[in-house]
Every structure is written in C-alpha cells, then in structure tokens.
C-alpha positions in Angstrom: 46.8 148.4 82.6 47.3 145.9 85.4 50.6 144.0 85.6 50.6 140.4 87.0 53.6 139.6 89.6 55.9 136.8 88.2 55.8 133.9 90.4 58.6 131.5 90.7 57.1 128.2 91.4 59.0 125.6 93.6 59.7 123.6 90.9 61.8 126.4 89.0 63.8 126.6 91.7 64.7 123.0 92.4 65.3 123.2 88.3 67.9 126.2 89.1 69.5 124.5 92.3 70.0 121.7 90.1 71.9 123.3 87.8 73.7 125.6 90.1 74.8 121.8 91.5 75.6 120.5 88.0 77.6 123.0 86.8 79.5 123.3 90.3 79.8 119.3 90.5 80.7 119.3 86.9 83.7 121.7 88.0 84.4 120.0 91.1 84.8 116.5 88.8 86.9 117.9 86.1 89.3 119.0 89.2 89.5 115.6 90.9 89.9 114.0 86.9 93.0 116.5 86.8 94.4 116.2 90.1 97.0 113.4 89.0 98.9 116.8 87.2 98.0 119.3 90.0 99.6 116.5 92.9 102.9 116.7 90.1 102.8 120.4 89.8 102.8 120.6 93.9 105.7 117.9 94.0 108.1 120.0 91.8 108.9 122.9 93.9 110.3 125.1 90.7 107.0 124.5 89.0 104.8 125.0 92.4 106.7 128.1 93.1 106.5 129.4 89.5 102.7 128.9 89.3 101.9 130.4 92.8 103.8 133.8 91.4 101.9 133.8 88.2 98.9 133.2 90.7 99.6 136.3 92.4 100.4 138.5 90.1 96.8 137.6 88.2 95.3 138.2 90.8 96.5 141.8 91.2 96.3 142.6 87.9 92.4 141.5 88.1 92.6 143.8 91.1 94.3 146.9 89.6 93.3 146.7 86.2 89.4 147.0 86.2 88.7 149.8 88.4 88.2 152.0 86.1 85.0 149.7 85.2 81.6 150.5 86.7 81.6 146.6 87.4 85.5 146.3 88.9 84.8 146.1 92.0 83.6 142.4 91.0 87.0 141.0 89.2 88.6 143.2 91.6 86.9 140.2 94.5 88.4 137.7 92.4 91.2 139.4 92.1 91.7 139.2 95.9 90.8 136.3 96.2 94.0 134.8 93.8 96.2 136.8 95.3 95.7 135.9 98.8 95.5 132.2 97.6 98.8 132.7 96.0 100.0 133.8 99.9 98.3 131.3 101.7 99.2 128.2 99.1 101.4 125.6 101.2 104.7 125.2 99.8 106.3 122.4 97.8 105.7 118.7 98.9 107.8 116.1 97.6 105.8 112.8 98.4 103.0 112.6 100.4 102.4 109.3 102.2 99.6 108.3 99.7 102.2 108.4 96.8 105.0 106.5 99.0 102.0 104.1 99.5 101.1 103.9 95.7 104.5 103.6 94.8 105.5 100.3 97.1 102.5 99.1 95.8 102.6 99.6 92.3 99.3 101.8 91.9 99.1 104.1 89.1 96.2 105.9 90.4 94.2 106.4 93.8 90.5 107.6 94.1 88.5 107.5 96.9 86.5 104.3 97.4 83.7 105.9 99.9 82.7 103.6 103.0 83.7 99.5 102.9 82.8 97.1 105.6 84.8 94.5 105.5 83.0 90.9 106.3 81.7 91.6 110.0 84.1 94.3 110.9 83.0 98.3 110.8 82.6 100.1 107.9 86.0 102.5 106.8 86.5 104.9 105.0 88.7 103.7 101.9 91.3 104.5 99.3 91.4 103.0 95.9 94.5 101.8 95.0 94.4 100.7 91.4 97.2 99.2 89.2 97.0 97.0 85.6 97.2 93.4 88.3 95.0 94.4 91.2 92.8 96.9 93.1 93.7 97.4 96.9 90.6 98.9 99.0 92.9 100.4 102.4 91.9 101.8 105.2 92.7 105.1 107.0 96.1 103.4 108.2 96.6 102.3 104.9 96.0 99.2 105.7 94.6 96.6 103.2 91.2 95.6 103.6 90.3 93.7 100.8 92.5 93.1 97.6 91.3 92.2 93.9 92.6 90.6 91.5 91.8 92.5 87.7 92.1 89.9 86.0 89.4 88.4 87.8 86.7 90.7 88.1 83.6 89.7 86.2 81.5 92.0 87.3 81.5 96.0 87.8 78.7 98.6 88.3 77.5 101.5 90.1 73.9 102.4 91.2 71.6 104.3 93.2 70.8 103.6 96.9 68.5 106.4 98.3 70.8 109.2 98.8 74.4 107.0 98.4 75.8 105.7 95.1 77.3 101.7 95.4 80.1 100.5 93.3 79.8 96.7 93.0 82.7 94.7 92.4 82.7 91.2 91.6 85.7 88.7 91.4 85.8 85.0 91.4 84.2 84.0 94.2 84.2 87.0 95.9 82.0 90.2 95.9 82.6 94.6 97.6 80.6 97.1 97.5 81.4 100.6 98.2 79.1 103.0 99.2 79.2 106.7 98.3 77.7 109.3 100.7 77.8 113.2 100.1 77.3 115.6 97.8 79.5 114.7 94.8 78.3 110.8 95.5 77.9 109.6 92.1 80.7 111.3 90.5 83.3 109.8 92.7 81.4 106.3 92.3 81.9 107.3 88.4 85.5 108.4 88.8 86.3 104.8 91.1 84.3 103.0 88.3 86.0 104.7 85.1 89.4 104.3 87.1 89.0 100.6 86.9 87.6 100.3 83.7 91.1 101.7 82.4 93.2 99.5 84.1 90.8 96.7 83.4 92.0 97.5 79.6 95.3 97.5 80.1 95.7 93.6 81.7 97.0 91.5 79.4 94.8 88.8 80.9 91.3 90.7 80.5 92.6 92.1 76.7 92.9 88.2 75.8 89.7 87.1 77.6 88.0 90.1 75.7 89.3 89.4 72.2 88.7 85.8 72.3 84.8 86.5 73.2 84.9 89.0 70.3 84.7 92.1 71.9 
C-alpha cells in the first residue's frame, strides 16, 4: 500500500497566515479599544501596584504549579514571561502629556490619526483628538494642524489605498484625509472612524440635524 505525501499548497498557507493575522490583529484591536481603562489603571498607583503583584504572583503559580505535567514546561514559559513583566512594568504615571493635552482641550478620547499633510506642508504623523464640538488632528509637538468642527462634518469614510487605509473627513467647505500605513492599517482607520461616529451622536447639533431628516 503506497501512501501519497500531503502537500500544503501556497494558498493554504496564505489562508493560515491570514488567520494567524486575524486572530492576532483581532487581539491587538480589542487592546487599543480597552486602553482608555488600562491608561486609568496605570494613573492610580494603588491600583497599578495591586495589579502588577497579582501579575506576578500568576505568573509563578503558572510556573510552579504545572511541572508536574508532561506539558509544564509550556505554561511554565508563560509563566515566566508574567512574572518578569510584572518586574519590568514601569511604575505609576499620573498624567502623561497626551492627557494634559486632552484635558486643556476638552477631548474625551485620542486615537491615532496615521499620516496628514496639511495643504502644501509635509505629511505628520497625527493624534486624534476628539470631543462632542470638534476633532483636532496635532502633530508630534501637539500642535494643531487642522481642526473640525462636528457639527459640521457631512461626510465620513474609510477605504482601501493599495496597502494604506484613508479616513476621509468632510466639513463645510473643507475636506482631510488620513492615511493608514502598517500592519494594523485598517483597524486603527476603523477605531479613528468609530471614535467619531460616537461623538458625532452625542452633538446636540448633529442629533437635531438627524432627527429632523428622520433618521
């Protein structure tokens, strides 16, 4: 009896990569949605201090616990891994300049907002800073490079470019696009554009613009 060699095609592989990325960018995602709760966490040094303890002492229990398992030596890695993140954590920060930045300017949450160019200037790296009144695109010296009115915007969509993801905003007179490079393009084009979206819901302007057309 002959046995034929299973052959994994190039195309079952890309499928498994893809995967492999979804599930990892799916992770990655769910962090950065959470990370308004994590950034409190690290302000309060009680609570920061309290969960790098129960951090370490999970990870030696993953580490002591298992080894008498054929397979330990594999939670026992993890293990490790906790405990020595527990060590190497940074301590407590109270404010950051991002949340100084947010707070003088009445922002209630910042994403990133990938590469603007502003008119004929160079293109930046930006920081979304959105409130309920407007959204504030500023640069790496938190300066403002363009600023938007939400009760204005008309327009708002993401899309593919190649390899980039472009959030399109549109505003009276006046349009931005932001351009996502990288691997996790189109879920931080997603988080920018969902980010909006809520605030969008919460001006009183764009709730009475939205019920008077019915919607």
């Amino acid at each position: 009896m002959s046995t034929t060699p299973t052959t994994i095609t190039s195309d079952e592989e890309e499928s498994a990569l893809l995967r492999v990325r979804d599930f990892f960018g799916a992770w990655f995602f769910l962090v950065v949605r959470r990370s308004p709760r994590l950034l409190r966490l690290h302000r309060n040094p009680k609570s920061w201090a309290l969960f790098r303890i129960a951090l370490g002492i999970c990870g030696a229990a993953l580490v002591v616990l298992p080894l008498g398992l054929w397979n330990g030596w594999i939670t026992a890695i993890f293990g490790m891994f906790f405990f020595v993140a527990s060590i190497l954590l940074p301590p407590a920060q109270l404010e950051s300049d991002t949340d100084r930045r947010a707070r003088e300017l009445g922002a209630q949450t910042v994403v990133s907002g990938g590469i603007y160019q502003p008119g004929n200037g160079p293109a930046a790296e930006v920081q979304l800073f959105i409130s309920t009144l407007h959204v504030w695109a500023l640069g790496e010296q938190f300066e403002p490079l363009v600023v938007i009115n939400t009760a204005e915007i008309s327009s708002l969509l993401i899309e593919p470019d190649e390899d980039n993801w472009i959030l399109r905003l549109r505003w009276a007179d006046h349009k931005a696009e932001f351009a996502f490079e990288g691997f996790f393009a189109e879920r931080f084009a997603r988080l920018a554009e969902d980010s909006i979206r809520a605030v969008l819901q919460e001006n009183p302007v764009v709730r009475a613009r939205a019920l008077a057309a019915g919607v």
